[in-house]
C-alpha positions as CSV (number, residue, x, y, z in Angstrom):
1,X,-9.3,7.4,5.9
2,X,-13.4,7.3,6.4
3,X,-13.1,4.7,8.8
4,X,-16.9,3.7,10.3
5,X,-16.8,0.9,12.3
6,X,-14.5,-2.0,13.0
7,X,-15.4,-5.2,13.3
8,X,-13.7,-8.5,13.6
9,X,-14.1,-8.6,9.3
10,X,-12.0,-5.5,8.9
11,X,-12.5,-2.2,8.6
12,X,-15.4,-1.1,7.2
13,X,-15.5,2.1,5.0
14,X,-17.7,4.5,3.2
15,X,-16.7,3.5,-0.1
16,X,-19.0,3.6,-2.9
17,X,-22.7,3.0,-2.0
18,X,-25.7,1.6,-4.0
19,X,-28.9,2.6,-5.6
20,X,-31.8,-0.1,-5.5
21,X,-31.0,-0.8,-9.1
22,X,-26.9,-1.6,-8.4
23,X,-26.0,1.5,-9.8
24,X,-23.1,3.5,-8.6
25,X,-24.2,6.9,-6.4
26,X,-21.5,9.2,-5.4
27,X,-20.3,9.0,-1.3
28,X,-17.8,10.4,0.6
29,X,-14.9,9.5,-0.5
30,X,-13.3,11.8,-3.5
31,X,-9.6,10.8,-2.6
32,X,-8.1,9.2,-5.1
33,X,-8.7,10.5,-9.0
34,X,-9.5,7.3,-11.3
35,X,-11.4,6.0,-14.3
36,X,-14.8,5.6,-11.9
37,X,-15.5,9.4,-12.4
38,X,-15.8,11.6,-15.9
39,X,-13.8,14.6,-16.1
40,X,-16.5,16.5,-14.2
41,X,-16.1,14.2,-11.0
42,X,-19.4,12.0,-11.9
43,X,-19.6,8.4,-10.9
44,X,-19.9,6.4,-14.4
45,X,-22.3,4.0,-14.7
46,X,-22.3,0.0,-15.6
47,X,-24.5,-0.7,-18.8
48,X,-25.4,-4.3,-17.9
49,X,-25.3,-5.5,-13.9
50,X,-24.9,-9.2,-12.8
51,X,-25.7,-10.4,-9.4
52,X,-24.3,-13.8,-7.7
53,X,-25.9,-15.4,-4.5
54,X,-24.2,-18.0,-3.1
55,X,-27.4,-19.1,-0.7
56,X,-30.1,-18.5,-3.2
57,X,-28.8,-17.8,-6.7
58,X,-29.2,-20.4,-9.4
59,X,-26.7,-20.4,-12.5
60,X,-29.8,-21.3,-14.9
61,X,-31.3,-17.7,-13.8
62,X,-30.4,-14.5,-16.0
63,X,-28.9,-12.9,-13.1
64,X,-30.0,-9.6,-13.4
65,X,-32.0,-8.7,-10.4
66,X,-31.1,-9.8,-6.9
67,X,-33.9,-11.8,-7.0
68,X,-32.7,-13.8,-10.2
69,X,-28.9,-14.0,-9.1
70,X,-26.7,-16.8,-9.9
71,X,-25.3,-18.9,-7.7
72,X,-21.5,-19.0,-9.2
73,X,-19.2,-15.7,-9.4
74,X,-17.5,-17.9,-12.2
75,X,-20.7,-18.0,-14.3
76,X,-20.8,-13.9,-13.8
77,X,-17.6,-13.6,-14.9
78,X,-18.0,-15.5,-18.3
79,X,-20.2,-12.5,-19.4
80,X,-17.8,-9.5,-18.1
81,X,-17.5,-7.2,-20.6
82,X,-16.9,-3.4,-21.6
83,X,-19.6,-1.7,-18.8
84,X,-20.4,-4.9,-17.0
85,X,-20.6,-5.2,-13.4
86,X,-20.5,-8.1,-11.2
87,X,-22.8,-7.7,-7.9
88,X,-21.7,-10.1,-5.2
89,X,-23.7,-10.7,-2.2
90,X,-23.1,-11.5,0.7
91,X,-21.9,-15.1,1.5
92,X,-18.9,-17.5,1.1
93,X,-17.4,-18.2,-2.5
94,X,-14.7,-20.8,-3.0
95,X,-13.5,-19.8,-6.7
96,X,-10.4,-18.7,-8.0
97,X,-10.0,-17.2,-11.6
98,X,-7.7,-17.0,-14.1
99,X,-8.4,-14.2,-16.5
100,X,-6.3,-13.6,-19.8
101,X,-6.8,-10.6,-22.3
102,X,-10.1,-9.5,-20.6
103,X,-10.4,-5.6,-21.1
104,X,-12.6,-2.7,-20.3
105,X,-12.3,0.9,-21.5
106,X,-11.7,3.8,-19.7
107,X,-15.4,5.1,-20.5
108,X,-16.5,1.3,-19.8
109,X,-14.5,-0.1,-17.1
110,X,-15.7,-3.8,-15.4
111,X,-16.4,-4.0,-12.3
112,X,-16.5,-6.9,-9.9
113,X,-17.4,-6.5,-6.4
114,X,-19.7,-6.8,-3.1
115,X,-23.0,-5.7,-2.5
116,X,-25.0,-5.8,0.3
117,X,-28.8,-4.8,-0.5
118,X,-29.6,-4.7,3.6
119,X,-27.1,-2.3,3.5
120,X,-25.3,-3.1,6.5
121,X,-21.6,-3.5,4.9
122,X,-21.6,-6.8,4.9
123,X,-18.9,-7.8,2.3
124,X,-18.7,-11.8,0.5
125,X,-15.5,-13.5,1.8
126,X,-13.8,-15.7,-0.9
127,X,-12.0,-18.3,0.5
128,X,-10.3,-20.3,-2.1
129,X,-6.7,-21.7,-1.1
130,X,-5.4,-21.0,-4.6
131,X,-6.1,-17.1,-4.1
132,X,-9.1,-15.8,-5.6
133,X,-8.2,-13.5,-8.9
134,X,-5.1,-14.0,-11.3
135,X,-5.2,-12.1,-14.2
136,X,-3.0,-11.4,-17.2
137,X,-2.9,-8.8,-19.8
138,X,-5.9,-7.3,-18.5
139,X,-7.2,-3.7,-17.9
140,X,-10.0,-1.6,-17.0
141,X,-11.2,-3.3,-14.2
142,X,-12.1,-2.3,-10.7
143,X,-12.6,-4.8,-7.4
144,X,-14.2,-3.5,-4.4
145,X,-15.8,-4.4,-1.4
146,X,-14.9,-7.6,-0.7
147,X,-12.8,-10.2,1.6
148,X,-10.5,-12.4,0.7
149,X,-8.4,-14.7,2.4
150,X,-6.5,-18.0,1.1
151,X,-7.2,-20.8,3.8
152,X,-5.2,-24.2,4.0
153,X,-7.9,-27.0,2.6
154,X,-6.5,-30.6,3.5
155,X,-4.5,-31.8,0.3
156,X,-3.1,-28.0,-0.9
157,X,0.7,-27.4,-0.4
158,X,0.4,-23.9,0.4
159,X,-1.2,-20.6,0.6
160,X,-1.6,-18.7,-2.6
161,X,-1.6,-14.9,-3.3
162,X,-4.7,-12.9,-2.3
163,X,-4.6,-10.8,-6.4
164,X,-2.2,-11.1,-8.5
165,X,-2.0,-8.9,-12.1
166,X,0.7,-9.7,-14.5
167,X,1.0,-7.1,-17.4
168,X,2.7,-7.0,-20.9
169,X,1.9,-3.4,-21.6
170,X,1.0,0.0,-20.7
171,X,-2.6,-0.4,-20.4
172,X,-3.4,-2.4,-17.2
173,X,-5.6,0.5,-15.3
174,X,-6.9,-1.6,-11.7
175,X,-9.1,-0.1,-9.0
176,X,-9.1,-1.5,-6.2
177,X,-10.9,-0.5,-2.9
178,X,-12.5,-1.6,0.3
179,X,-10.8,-4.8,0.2
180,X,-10.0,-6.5,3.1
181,X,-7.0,-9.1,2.1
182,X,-5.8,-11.7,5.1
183,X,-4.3,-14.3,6.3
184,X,-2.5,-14.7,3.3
185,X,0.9,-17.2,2.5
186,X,2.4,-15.3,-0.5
187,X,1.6,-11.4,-0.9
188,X,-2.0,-10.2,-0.5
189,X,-1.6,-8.4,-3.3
190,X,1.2,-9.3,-6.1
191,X,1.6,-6.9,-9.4
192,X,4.2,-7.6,-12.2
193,X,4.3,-5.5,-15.1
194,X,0.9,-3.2,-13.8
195,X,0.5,0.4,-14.9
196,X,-1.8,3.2,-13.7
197,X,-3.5,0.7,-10.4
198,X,-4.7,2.6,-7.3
199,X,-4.9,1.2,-4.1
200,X,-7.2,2.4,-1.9
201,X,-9.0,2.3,1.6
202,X,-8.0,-1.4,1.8
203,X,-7.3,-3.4,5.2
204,X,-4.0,-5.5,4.2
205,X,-2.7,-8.2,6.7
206,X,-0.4,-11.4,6.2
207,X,-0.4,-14.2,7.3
208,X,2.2,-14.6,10.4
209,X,3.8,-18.1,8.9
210,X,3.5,-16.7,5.5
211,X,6.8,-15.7,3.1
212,X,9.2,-13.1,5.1
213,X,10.7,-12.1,2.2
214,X,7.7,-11.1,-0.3
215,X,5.8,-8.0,0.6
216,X,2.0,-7.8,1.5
217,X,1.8,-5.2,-1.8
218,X,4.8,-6.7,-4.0
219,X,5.2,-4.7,-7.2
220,X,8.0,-5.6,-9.8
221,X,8.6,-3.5,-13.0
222,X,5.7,-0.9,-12.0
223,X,4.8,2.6,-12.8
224,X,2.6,5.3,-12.4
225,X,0.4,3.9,-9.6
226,X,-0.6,5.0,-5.7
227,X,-1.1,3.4,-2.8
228,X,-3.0,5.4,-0.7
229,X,-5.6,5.5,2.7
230,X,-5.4,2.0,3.3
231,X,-4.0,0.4,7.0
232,X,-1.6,-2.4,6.6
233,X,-0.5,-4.6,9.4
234,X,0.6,-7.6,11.0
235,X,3.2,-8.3,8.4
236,X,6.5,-11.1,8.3
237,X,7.9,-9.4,5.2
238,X,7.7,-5.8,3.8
239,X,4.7,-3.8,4.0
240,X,5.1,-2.4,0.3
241,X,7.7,-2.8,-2.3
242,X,8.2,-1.5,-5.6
243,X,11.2,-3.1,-7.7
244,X,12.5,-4.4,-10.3
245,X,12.7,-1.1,-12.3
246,X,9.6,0.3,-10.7
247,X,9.2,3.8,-10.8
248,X,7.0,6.6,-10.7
249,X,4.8,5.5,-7.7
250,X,3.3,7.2,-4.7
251,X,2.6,5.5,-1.5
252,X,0.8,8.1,0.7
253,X,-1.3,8.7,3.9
254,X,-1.3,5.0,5.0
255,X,-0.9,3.7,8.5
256,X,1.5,0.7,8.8
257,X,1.4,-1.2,11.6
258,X,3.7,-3.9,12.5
259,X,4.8,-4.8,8.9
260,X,7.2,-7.4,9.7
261,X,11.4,-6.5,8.1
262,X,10.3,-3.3,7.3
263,X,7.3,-0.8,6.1
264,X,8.2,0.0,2.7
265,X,11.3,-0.9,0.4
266,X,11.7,0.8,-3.0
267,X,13.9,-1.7,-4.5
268,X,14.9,-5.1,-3.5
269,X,16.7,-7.9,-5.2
270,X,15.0,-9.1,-7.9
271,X,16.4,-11.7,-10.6
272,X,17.5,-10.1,-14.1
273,X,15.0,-11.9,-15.8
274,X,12.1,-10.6,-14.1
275,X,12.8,-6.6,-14.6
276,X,10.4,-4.3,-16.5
277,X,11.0,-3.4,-18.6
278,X,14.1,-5.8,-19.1
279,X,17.5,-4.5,-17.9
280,X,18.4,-4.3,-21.9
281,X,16.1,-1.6,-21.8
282,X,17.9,1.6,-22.0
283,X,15.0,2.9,-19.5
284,X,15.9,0.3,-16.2
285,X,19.2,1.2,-14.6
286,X,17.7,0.7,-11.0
287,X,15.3,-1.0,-9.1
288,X,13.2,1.6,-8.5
289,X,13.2,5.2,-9.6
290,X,10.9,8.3,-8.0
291,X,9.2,6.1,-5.7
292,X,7.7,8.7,-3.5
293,X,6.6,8.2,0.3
294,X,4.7,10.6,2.2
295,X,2.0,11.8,5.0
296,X,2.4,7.7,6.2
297,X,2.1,6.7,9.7
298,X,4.7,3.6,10.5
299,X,4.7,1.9,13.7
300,X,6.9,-1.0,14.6
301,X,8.6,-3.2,12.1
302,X,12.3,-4.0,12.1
303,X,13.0,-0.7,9.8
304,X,10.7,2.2,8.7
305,X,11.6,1.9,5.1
306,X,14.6,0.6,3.3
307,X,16.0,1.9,-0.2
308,X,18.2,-1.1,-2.1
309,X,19.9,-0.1,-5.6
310,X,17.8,2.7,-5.9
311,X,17.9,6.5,-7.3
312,X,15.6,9.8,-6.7
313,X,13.3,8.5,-4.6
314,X,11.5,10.4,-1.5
315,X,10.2,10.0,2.1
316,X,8.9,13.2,3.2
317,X,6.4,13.9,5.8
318,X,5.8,10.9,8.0
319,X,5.9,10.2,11.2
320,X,7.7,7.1,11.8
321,X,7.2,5.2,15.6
322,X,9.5,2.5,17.1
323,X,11.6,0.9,14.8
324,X,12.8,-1.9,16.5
325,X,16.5,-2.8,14.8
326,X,17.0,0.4,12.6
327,X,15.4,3.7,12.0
328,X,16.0,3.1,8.2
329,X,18.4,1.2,5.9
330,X,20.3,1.8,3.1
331,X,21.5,-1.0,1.0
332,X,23.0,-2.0,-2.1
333,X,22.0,-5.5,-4.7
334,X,23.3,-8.7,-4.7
335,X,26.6,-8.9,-6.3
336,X,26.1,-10.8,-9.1
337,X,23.1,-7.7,-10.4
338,X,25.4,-4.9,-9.3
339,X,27.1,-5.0,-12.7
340,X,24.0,-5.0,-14.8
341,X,22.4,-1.5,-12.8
342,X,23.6,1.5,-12.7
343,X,26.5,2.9,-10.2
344,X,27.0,-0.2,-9.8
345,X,23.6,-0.7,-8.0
346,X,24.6,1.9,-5.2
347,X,21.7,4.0,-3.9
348,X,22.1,7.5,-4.5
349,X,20.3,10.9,-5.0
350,X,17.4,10.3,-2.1
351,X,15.6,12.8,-0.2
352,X,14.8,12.2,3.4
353,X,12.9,15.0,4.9
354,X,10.1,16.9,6.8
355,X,9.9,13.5,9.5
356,X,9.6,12.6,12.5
357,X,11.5,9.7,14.0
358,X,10.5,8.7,17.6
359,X,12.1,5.7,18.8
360,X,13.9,3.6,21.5
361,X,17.6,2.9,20.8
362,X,17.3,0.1,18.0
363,X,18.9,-3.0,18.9
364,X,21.2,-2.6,15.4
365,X,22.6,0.0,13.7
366,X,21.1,2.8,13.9
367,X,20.9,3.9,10.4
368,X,21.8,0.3,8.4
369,X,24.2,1.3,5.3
370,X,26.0,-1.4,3.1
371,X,29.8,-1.1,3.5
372,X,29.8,-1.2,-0.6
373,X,27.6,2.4,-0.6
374,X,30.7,4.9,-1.4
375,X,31.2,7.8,0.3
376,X,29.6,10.3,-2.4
377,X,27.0,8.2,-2.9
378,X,26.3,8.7,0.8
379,X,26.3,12.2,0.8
380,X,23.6,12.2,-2.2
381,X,21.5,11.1,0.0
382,X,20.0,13.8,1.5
383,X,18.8,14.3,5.8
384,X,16.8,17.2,5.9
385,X,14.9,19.2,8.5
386,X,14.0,15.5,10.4
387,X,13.6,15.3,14.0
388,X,14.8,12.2,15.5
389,X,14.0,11.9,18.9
390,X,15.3,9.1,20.6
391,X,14.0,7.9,24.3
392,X,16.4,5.7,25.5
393,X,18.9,9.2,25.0
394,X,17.1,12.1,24.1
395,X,19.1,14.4,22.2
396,X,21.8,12.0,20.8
397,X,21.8,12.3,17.0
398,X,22.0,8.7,15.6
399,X,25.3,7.3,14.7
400,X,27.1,7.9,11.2
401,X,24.6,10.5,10.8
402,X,26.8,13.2,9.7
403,X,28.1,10.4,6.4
404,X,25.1,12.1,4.4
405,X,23.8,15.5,3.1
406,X,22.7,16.6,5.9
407,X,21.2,19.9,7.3
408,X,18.7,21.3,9.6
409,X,17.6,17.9,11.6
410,X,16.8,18.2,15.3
411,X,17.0,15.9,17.9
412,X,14.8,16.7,20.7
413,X,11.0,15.8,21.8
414,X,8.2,16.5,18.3
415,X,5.5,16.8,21.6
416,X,2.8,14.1,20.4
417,X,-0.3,14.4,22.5
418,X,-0.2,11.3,23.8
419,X,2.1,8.8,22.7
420,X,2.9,6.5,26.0
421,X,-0.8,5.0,25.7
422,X,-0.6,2.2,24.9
423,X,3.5,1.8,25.4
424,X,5.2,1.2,22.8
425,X,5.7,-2.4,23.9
426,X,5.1,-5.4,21.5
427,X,2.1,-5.7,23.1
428,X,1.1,-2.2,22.9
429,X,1.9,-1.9,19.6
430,X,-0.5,-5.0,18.9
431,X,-3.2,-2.9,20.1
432,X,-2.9,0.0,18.2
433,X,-5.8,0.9,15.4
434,X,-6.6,3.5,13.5
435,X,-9.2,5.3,15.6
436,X,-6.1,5.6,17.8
437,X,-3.8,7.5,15.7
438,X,-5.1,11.6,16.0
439,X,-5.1,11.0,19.8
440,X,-1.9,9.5,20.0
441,X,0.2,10.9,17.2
442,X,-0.9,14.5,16.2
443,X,1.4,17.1,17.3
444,X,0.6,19.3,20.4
445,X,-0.1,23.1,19.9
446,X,3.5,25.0,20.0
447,X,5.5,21.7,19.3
448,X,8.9,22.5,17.9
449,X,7.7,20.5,14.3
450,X,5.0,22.8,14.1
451,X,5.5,25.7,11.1
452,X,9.2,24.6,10.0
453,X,9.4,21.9,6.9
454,X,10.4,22.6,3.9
455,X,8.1,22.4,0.4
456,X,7.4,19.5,-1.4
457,X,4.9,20.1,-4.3
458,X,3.6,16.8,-4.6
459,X,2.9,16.0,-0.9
460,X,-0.2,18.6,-0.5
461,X,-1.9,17.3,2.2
462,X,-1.1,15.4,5.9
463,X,-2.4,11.9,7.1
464,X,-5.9,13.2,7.8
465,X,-6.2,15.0,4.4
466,X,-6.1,18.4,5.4
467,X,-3.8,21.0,3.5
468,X,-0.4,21.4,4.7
469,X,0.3,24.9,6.5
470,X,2.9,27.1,4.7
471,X,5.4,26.4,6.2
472,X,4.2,22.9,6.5
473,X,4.5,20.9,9.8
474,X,7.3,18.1,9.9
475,X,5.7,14.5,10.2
476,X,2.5,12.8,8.8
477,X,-0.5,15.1,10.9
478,X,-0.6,19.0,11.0
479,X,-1.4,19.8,14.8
């Protein structure tokens, strides 16, 4: 995560900068592969750029200088096209959009985003109660640097969500990055039906009297996206879900911080009618499928990640701090779906491996299983080389451990270098950040996680985005 500053707007990060002009120049960041960059890693650029100023645009100008800008975001968006960009400056914008069937191309995305020509990071902050983009059957498109929050005007009901896509087809292809989405009733971020998004570098919080049971990123029926490098906090619900026959996802090297029930749930209960594709479909038997977790940093929350009517999905490498109720849970769907999935919507097949649990004894169960998960579909579930290391009684292996596959866990102190500071209190935990984490969490020198995981192709690199060692560490951060 490039984190440079933080302020009391979020975190600010390098991100894409700007040439005098508003064209795209290349930064720091190289991350996260998408439709920004040509095959040979250059930064494409927009054939047409719009600006909007709130303060001193005027919609009757052309818009395409900073001095010209319009005043509206909405009259910017009536000309998006294939290679349009939308400049937004600085400012406060209450508009919300509805967008149907708008598409760019992969060599001619649309973009619509913040710019700050002082370039001090300064990012516009939309504000509209409704949320401020919904968009269906769209594609190509990329949002960046911006706020957005969903305030309570007098006369609205309630909050709205921060973005919401709603696909038909593979073919949505979002970007979004440097986003700072708060204080939000419904999810910050809500996907149905999206393909081939990545979420990146984003600063995600809800709102504490918003919905406990949607998540801040709430995906249903979606595949082949990645959530990655972005800090997540302050949740009521879940910090990410993917369900309703998602799969195919990666959620990786994010730092979750208080997220409310639990960090991340791959599956949940979702409605028949709302699975995608439909559970008709010879291709959805489960609510998720090959959702794979890894290099994350979790901190609080009731749970550190829950897996409901699920199949061949992965946590591997993270480092998982003070679950409060349960280290993780294990659950099956309601009753009246259970017929319609497959094994009868038990979770089965998961992998569990390469982390490190550090906790206090959880005020429930210490692993949460549904009585209804049969005894072979518990031992498909697979414990491998974890530590779990819990203070209250160091060296006591949770209870009903030995019900799954397991092998080669440990139960005795990973060795952070310096984990008591702040405590893990609710009030410590409330302070955490992210410039905490690689004094707080990294593993000492000659740690007994150090040198003994096991290989996971797909999860090359630790939280900080260095290589793993072969062997690899066990946890999020190589020492």
């Amino acid at each position: 995560m490039n984190v440079a500053a933080l302020g009391n707007s979020g975190l600010q990060y390098s991100g894409l900068q700007f040439c005098e002009n508003g064209c795209l120049v290349p930064s720091a960041f190289d991350k996260v592969k998408t439709f920004e960059t040509d095959e040979d890693g250059n930064i494409k650029q927009p054939s047409a750029v719009y600006y909007v100023c709130t303060q001193t645009g005027n919609d009757v100008n052309d818009g395409k200088s900073v001095e010209a800008s319009f005043k509206t975001i909405r009259k910017a968006v009536s000309l998006l096209a294939p290679g349009v960009a939308v400049r937004i400056l600085p400012g406060e914008y209450e508009e919300t959009f509805f967008e149907n069937d708008r598409h760019g191309t992969k060599e001619q995305p649309i973009w619509l985003g913040g710019y700050d020509p002082a370039g001090e990071g300064k990012r516009p902050l939309m504000k509209s109660p409704r949320g401020f983009f919904h968009s269906s059957n769209c594609s190509y498109m990329i949002f960046h640097d911006m706020e957005i929050t969903t305030p309570r005007f007098p006369g609205e009901e309630q909050y709205r969500t921060g973005v919401h896509a709603l696909n038909t087809s593979d073919g949505s292809h979002f970007v979004f990055r440097n986003l700072y989405v708060h204080h939000v009733h419904d999810s910050p971020f809500k996907f149905a039906g999206v393909y081939h998004y990545r979420l990146f570098d984003c600063e995600v919080s809800h709102d504490q009297q918003g919905l406990r049971g949607s998540g801040s990123i709430d995906n249903v029926g979606c595949h082949h996206n990645i959530v990655a490098y972005n800090y997540i906090h302050s949740g009521v619900g879940i910090g990410i879900v993917y369900k309703g026959g998602s799969a195919n996802n990666d959620i990786s090297h994010n730092l979750i911080v208080n997220p409310g029930m639990t960090a991340m749930s791959m599956g949940q209960a979702t409605g028949q009618p709302f699975f995608r594709p439909p559970l008709t479909d010879d291709r959805t038997t489960y609510e998720a499928e090959n959702i794979r977790a890894y290099s994350n940093i979790i901190i609080g929350g009731r749970s550190s990640f829950q897996m409901i009517s699920s199949r061949g999905c992965y946590f591997v490498n993270n480092t998982v701090i003070h679950p409060q109720s349960w280290i993780f849970r294990l659950l099956n769907n309601d009753p009246e779906d259970q017929l319609q999935l497959a094994n009868f919507g038990n979770p089965h097949d998961h992998v569990i491996a390469n982390n490190i649990f550090y906790y206090y004894s959880p005020s429930g169960e210490h692993l949460n299983v549904s009585r209804t998960v049969t005894p072979e579909d518990r031992k498909s579930i697979l414990l491998r080389n974890n530590i779990f290391y819990n203070l209250t009684n160091p060296g006591r292996e949770p209870p009903n451990f030995n019900d799954f596959g397991v092998s080669d866990n440990r139960f005795t102190d990973p060795q952070f270098t310096d984990p008591a500071d702040p405590p893990l209190t609710e009030e410590g935990l409330r302070a955490i950040n992210p410039a905490m984490i690689k004094t707080k969490f990294m593993l000492q020198e000659g740690s007994p996680a150090a040198g003994i995981g096991m290989e996971y192709p797909f999860a090359k690199e630790d939280y900080n985005s260095r290589p793993f060692t072969v062997p690899r560490s066990l946890g999020a951060m190589e020492p």
